[in-house]
Structure formats: structure tokens, C-alpha cells
C-alpha positions in Angstrom: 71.8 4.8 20.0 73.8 1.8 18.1 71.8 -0.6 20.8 68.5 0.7 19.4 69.2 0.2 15.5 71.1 -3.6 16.1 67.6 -4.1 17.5 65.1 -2.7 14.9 67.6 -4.3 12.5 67.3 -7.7 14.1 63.7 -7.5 14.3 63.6 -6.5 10.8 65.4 -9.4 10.2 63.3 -11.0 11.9 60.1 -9.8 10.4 61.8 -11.4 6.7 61.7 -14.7 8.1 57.9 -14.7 8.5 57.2 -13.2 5.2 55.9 -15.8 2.2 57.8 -14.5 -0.7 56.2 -15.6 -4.2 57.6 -18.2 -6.3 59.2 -17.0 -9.6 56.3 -18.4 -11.5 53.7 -16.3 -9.5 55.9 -12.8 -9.8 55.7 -13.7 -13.2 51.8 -14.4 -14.0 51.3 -11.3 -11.7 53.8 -8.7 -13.4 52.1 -9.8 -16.5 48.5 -9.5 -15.4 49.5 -5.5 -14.5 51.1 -5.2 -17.7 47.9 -6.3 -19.2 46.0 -4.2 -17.0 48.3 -1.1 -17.8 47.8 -1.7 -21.6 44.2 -2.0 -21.4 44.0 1.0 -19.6 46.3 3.2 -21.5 44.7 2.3 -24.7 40.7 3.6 -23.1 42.3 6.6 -22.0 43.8 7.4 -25.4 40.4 6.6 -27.1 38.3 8.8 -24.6 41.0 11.7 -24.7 41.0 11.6 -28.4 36.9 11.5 -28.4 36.8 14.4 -26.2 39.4 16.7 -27.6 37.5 16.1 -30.9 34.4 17.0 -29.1 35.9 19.7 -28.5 37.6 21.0 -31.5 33.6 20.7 -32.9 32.9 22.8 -30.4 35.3 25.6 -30.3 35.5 25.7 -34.7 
């Protein structure tokens, strides 16, 4: 049992030395594109839920 996690462990291990881990400058550019992207988004769904539950209100009384 102990054999058999050293070995996923060391292949895990492994596995981190092939990945390409981003530079600082790139994890930041892309954490601000998604904040961007989040804002953007948050602010169309505010418009269209507050256009539709007007819609709505018109439509109820």
C-alpha cells in the first residue's frame, strides 16, 4: 500500500517538472482580464434582470 502512494507521489512529482508554470507578469494580465470579464458580465446581468423584473412589474400592476 505505502509502495503504491511513494510512486503516484513520485510521478506526480514528476508530472510538476514538465509543467510550464506562468510568469508573474502573465498570472497577472490574465487575473485581470477575468476580473474584467466578471465585471462586464455582472454589470449585463444586472441591467437585463432589472429590465425584465420591470417588464414584469408592468405586467402584473
Amino acid at each position: 500500500m505505502f509502495k503504491r502512494f511513494r510512486k503516484f507521489l513520485s510521478e506526480v512529482k514528476a508530472e510538476f517538472k514538465k509543467v510550464t508554470w506562468p510568469t508573474r507578469e502573465q498570472t497577472l494580465k490574465q487575473t485581470g482580464v477575468v476580473l474584467v470579464i466578471v465585471a462586464i458580465t455582472g454589470v449585463f446581468l444586472f441591467i437585463v434582470d432589472f429590465g425584465f423584473s420591470g417588464f414584469i412589474k408592468m405586467i402584473i400592476g
